[in-house]
C-alpha positions as CSV (number, residue, x, y, z in Angstrom):
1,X,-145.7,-45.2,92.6
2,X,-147.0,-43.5,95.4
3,X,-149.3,-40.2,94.7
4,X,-147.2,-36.8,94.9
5,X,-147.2,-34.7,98.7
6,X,-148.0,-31.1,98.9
7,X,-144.1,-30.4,98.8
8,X,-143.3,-32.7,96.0
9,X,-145.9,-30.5,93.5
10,X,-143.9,-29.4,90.2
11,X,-144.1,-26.1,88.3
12,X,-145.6,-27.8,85.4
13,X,-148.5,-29.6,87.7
14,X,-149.0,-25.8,89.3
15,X,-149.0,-24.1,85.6
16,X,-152.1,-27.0,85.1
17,X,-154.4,-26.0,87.9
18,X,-154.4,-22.8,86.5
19,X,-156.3,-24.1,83.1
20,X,-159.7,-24.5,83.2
21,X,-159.8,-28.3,82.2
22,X,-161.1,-31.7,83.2
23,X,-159.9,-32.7,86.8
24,X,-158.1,-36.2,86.7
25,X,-160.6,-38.7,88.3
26,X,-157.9,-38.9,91.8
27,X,-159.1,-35.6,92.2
28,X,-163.1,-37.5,93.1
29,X,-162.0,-41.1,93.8
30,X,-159.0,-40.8,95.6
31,X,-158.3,-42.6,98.7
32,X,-159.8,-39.9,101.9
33,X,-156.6,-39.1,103.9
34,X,-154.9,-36.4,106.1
35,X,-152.7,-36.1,103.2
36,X,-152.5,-32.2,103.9
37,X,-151.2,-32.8,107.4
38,X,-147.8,-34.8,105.8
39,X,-147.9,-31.9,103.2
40,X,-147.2,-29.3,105.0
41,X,-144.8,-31.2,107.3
42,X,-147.7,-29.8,110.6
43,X,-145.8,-32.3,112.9
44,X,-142.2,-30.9,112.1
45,X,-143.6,-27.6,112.9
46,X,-145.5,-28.1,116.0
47,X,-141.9,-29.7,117.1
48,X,-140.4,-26.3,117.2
49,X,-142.8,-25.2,118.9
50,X,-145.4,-23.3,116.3
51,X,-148.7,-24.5,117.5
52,X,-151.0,-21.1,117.8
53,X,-150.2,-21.0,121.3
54,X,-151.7,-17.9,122.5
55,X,-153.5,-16.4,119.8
56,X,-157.4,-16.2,119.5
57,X,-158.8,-17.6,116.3
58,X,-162.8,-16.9,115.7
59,X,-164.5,-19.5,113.9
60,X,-167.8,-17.9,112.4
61,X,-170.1,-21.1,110.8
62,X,-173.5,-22.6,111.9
63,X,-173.6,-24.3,114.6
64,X,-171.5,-27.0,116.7
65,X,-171.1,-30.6,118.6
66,X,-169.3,-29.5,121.2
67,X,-169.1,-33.1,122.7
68,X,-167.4,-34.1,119.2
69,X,-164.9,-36.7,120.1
70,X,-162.1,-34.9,117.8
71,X,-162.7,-31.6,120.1
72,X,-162.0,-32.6,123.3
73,X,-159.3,-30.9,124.9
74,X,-158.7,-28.2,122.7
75,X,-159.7,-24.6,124.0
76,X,-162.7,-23.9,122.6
77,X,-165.1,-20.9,123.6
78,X,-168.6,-20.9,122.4
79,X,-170.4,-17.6,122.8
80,X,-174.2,-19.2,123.7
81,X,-175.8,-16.5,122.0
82,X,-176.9,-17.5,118.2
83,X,-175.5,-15.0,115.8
84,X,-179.2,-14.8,113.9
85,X,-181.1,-17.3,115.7
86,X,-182.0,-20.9,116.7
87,X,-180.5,-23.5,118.4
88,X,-176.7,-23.3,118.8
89,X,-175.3,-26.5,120.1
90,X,-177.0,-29.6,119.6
91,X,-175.9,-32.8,121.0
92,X,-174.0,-36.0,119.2
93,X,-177.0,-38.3,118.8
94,X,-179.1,-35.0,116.6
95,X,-176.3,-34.0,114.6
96,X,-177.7,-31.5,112.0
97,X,-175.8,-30.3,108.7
98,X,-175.3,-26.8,110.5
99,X,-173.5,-28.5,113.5
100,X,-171.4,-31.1,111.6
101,X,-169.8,-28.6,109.4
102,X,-168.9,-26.7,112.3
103,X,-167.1,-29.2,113.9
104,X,-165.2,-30.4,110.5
105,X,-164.0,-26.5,109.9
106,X,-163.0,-26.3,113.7
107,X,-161.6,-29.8,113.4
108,X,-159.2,-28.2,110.9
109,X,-157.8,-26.1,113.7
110,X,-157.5,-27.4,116.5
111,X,-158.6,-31.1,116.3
112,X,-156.7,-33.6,118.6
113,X,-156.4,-36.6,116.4
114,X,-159.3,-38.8,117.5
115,X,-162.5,-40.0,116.7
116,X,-163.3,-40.8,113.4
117,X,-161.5,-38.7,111.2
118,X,-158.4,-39.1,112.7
119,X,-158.2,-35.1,111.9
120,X,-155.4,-33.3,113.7
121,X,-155.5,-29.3,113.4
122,X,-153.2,-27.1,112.2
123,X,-152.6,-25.2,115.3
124,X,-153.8,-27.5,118.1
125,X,-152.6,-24.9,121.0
126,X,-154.6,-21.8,119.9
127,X,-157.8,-20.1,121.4
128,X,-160.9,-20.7,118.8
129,X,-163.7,-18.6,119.6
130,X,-166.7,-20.2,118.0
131,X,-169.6,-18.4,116.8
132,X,-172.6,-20.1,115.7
133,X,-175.2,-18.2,113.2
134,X,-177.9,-20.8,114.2
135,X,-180.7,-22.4,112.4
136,X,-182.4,-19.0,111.2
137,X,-180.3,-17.2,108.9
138,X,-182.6,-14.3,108.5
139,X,-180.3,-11.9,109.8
140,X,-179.1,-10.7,113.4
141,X,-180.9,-8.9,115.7
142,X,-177.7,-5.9,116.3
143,X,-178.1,-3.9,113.0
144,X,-176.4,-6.2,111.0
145,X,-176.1,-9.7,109.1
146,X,-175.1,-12.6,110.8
147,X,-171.9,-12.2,109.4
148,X,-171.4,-8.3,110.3
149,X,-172.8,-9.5,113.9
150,X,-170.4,-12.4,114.2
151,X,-167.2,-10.8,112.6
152,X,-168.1,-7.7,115.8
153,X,-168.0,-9.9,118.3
154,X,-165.3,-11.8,117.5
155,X,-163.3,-8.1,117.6
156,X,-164.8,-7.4,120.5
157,X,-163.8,-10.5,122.1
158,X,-159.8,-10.2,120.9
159,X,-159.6,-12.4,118.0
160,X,-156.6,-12.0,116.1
161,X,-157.9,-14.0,113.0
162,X,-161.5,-14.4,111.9
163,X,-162.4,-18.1,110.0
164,X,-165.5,-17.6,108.1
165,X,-166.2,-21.2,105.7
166,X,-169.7,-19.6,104.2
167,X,-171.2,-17.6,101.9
168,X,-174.2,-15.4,101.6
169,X,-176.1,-13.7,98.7
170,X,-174.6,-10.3,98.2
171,X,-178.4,-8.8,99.1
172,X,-177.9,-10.4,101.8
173,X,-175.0,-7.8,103.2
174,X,-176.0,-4.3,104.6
175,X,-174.3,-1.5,104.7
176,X,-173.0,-1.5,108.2
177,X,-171.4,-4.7,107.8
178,X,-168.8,-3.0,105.6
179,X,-168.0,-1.2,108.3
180,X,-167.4,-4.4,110.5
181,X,-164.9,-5.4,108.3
182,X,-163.2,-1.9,107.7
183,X,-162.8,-2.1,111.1
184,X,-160.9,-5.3,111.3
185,X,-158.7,-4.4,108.7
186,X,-157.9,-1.2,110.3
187,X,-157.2,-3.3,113.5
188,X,-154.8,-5.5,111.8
189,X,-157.3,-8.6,111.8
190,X,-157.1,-10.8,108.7
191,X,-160.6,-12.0,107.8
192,X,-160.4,-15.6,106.3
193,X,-163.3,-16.8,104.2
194,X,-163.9,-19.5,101.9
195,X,-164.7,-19.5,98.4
196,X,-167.9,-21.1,96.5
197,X,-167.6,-25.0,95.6
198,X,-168.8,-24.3,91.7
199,X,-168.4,-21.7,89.7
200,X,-172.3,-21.6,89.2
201,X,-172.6,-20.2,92.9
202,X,-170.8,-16.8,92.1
203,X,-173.6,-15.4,93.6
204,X,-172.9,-16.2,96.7
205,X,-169.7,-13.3,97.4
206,X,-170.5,-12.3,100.7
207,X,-168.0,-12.2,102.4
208,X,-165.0,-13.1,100.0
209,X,-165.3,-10.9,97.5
210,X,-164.7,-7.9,100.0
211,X,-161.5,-6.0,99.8
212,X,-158.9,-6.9,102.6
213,X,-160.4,-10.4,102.8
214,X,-158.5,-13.6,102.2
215,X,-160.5,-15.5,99.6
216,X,-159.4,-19.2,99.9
217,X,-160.0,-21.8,96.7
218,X,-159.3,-25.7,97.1
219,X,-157.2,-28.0,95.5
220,X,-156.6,-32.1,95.5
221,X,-153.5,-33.8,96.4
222,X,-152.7,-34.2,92.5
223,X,-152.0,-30.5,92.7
224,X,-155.2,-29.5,90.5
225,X,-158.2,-27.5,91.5
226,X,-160.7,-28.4,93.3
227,X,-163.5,-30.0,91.0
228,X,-166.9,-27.8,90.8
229,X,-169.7,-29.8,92.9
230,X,-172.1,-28.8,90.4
231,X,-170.3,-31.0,87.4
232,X,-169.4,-34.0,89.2
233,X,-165.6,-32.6,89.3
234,X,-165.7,-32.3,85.2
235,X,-164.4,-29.0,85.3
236,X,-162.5,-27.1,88.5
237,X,-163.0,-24.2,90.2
238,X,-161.2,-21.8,89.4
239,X,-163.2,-18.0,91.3
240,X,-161.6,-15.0,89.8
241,X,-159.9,-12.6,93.0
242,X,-159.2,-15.6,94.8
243,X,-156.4,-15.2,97.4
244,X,-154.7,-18.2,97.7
245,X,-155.2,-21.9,97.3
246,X,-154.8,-24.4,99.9
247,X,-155.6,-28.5,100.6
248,X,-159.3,-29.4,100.1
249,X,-159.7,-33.0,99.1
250,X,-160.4,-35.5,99.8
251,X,-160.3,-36.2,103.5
252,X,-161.3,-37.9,105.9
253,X,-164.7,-36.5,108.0
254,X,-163.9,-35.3,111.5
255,X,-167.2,-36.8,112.5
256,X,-167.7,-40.2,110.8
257,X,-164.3,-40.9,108.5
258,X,-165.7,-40.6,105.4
259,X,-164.4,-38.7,102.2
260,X,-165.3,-34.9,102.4
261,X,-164.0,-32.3,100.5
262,X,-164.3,-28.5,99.8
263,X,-162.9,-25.0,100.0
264,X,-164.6,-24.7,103.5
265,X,-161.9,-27.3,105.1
266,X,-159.2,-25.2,102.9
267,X,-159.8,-21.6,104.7
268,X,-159.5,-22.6,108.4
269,X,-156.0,-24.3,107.3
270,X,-155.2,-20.3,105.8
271,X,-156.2,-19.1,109.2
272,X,-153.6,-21.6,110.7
273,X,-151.1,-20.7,108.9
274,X,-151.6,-16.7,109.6
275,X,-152.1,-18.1,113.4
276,X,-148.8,-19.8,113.6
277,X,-147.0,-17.0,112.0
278,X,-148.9,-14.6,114.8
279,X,-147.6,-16.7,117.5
280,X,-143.8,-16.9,116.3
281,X,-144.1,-13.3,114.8
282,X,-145.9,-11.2,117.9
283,X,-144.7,-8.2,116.7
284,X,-145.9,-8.5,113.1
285,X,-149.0,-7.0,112.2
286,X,-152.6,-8.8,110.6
287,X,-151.6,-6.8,107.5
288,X,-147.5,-7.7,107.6
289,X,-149.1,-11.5,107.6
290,X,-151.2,-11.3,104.6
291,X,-148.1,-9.5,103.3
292,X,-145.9,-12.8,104.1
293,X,-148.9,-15.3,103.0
294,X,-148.8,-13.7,99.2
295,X,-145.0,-13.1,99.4
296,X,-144.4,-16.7,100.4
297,X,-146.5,-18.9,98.4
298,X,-145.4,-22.6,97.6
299,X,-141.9,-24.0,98.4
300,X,-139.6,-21.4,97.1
301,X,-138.8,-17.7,97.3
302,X,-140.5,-15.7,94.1
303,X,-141.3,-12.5,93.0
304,X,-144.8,-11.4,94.3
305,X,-147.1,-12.6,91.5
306,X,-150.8,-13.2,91.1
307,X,-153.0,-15.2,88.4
308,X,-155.8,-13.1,87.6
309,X,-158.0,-15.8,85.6
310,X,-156.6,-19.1,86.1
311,X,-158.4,-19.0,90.0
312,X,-154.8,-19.8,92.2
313,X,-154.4,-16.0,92.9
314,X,-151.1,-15.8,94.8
315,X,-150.3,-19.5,94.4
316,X,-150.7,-22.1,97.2
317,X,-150.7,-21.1,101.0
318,X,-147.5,-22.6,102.7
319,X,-147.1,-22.9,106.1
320,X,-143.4,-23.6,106.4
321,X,-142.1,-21.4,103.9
322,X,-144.1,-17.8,105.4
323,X,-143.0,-19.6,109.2
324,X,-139.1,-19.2,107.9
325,X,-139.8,-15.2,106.7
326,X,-140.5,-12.6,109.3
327,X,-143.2,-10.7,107.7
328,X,-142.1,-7.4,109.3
329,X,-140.0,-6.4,106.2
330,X,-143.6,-5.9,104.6
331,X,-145.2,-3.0,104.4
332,X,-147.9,-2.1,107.0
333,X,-150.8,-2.0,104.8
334,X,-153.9,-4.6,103.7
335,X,-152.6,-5.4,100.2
336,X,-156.3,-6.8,99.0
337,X,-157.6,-3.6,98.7
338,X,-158.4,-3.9,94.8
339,X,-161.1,-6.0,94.6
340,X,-164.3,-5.0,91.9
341,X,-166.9,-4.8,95.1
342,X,-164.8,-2.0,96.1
343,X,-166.3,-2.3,99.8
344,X,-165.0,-1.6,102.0
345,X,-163.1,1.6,100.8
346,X,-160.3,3.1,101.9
347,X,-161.8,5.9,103.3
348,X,-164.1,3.5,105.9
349,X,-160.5,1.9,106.7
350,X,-159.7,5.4,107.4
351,X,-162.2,5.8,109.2
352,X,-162.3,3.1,111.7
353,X,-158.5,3.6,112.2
354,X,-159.7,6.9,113.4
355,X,-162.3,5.8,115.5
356,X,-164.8,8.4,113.5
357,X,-167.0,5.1,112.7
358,X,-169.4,4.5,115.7
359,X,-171.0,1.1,115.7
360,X,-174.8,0.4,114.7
361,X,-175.6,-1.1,117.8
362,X,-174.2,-1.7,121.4
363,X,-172.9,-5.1,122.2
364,X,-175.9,-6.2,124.2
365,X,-178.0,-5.6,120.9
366,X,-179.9,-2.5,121.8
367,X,-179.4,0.3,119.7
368,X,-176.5,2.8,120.0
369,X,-177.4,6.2,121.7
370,X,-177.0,8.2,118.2
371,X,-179.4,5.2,116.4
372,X,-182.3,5.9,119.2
373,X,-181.3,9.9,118.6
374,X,-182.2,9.2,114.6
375,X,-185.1,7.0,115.6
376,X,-186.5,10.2,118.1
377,X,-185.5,12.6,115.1
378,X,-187.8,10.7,112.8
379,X,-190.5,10.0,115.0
380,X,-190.8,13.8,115.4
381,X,-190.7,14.6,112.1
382,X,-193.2,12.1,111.3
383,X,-195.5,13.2,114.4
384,X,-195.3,17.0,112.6
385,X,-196.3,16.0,109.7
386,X,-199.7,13.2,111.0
387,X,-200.4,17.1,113.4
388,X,-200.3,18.8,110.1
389,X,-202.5,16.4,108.1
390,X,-205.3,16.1,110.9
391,X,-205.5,20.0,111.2
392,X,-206.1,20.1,107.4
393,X,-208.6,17.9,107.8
394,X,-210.0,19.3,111.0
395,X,-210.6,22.5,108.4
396,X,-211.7,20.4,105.8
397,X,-214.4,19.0,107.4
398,X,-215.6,22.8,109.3
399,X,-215.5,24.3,105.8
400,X,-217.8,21.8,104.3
401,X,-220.1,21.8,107.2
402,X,-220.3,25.5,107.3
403,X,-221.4,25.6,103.6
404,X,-223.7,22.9,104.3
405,X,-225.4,24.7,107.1
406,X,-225.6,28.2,105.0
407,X,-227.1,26.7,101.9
408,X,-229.5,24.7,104.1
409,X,-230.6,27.8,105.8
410,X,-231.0,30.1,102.0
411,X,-233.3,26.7,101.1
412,X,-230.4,26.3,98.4
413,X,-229.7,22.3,97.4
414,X,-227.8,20.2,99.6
């Protein structure tokens, strides 16, 4: 009996990935395959003509083979500036972690069908803009995280969806990144991240556990959750405020064919799906296509419902059915807006829809004009208060000397 497609999944195998139990062992032994691209019947779409043609998808991961064998032809912009620092691109024959997983997550997008893998993307006809953090994660050198920096740029640039498949320690975040992402919401650019591969990395939320982010979770072709890398797929993943759920396991590697899973293969296939609906539905707007991706979750029309604790949020991402719903009957607002960080708020959304938000630095990395006014107001104040401190001790020192010299002169002791 052959193993069940993405379209064949049943309301009773659904209502299971929702428990927190043991993952059957297909979900770690099965056969790799492309099973998503049959799934979500990809070939049937690109047919009528939904490919991501013309519309700019920003890839934000570590670094990339550019020269990978499943990338060629595809449209591919790498800015050559590292994010946070470090090489960038490195060639085939010194492949490090950084640069494979760049080019599996980009492989997800617009991969041509080649090489190893086999892997043929999503949306084979859209613009990725790739932006590579680099070996050194410390932290950009533009006022703001590596993702902050990245997720700028990539607005700068025109991107009309942002594909982020990492995670950071909150502390790793700054304040001005929230306002990076305010201001993507406020432009009407969904921000598409992926969710941790075990529920014992929780701590790792930045950037999916913003509000107005897409948090993405995995699943297996059996239809359950993804199984938690720390257990040896004993128990599943199941994140709490996760978005949707999309394909994750197993396939086959972009780069050398083997198995690979993991929600960082499941958020670029989101990002697709929101790019294919941008292309047939120009007129809709980032918001109107989260709107559709919750609305229009599995095969058939539904009430809009969410799982808070099972970890499948709206349900399961589905290309086909949000591609047959024109998402402009939605309502013009970010509907993820309610998550416990509670950053960004409202009022930076606001804010950046105003324009009242100035960013941290300019786009070259030097500091803004206000930031170098802040830096001149503090270097004053602090240059008052070293003046004030010397002339104390300028009186100090004459007071003492001056008693000094009128006890020496009485014959009084020193």
């Amino acid at each position: 009996m052959p193993r069940p497609t993405l379209l064949s999944f049943s309301a009773a195998a659904l209502a299971a990935a929702v428990v927190f139990v043991p993952a059957p062992a297909t979900a770690s032994t099965a056969t790799p395959s492309n099973w998503w691209y049959e799934g979500y019947g990809v070939a049937e779409v690109h047919a009528e003509g939904w490919t991501g043609a013309g519309v700019k998808v920003a890839v934000i991961d570590n670094q990339i083979l550019p020269d990978a064998e499943v990338l060629q032809g595809a449209d591919i912009t790498i800015d050559p500036e590292p994010v946070c620092g470090g090489n960038l691109v490195v060639v085939p024959d010194e492949p490090t972690d950084g640069a494979v997983h760049g080019v599996e997550v980009t492989a997800m997008l617009v991969g041509n069908g080649t090489g190893p893998g086999e892997v043929r993307g999503i949306v084979p006809d859209a613009e990725v803009l790739f932006y590579g953090l680099g070996m050194d994660k410390s932290g950009s050198d533009e006022g703001l995280s590596g993702f902050g920096a990245g997720i700028r740029r990539a607005l700068d640039d025109g991107a009309q969806v942002i594909s982020i498949s990492q995670g950071w320690e909150e502390h790793q975040m700054i304040d001005e990144d929230a306002d990076q992402v305010a201001r993507a919401i406020a432009s009407g650019v969904p921000i598409v991240t992926s969710t941790p591969n075990s529920m014992l990395h929780l701590f790792f939320k930045w950037p999916w556990n913003l509000n107005g982010v897409v948090s993405v979770a995995g699943f297996a072709e059996s239809g359950v959750l993804m199984g938690d890398a720390e257990t040896d797929g004993r128990s599943v993943v199941a994140h709490p405020e996760v978005t949707v759920i999309a394909p994750a396991e197993v396939f086959r590697s972009a780069t050398d064919g083997k198995g690979i899973g993991g929600s960082s293969l499941a958020a670029p296939l989101v990002a697709g799906i929101l790019a294919a609906n941008a292309q047939k539905y120009p007129d809709a707007t980032g918001s109107q296509l989260i709107q559709s991706l919750i609305h229009n979750t599995g095969v058939e029309d539904h009430e809009l419902q969410r799982d808070e604790t099972g970890g499948t949020g709206y349900g399961w991402a589905s290309l086909r059915h949000t591609l047959a719903v024109d998402p402009s009957q939605y309502p013009d607002e970010n509907p993820l807006m309610d998550k416990a960080s509670g950053i960004p708020t409202v009022e930076q959304v606001e804010q950046a829809a105003n324009g009242t938000v100035e960013p941290t630095a300019e786009p070259n990395g030097e500091p803004s004009a206000e930031t170098w006014g802040a830096i001149g107001v503090t270097a004053a104040v602090i240059g008052a208060i070293l003046l004030l401190l010397i002339i104390i001790a300028v009186v100090i020192i004459i007071v003492v000397v001056t008693r000094r010299s009128a006890r020496k002169a009485s014959g009084g002791a020193p």
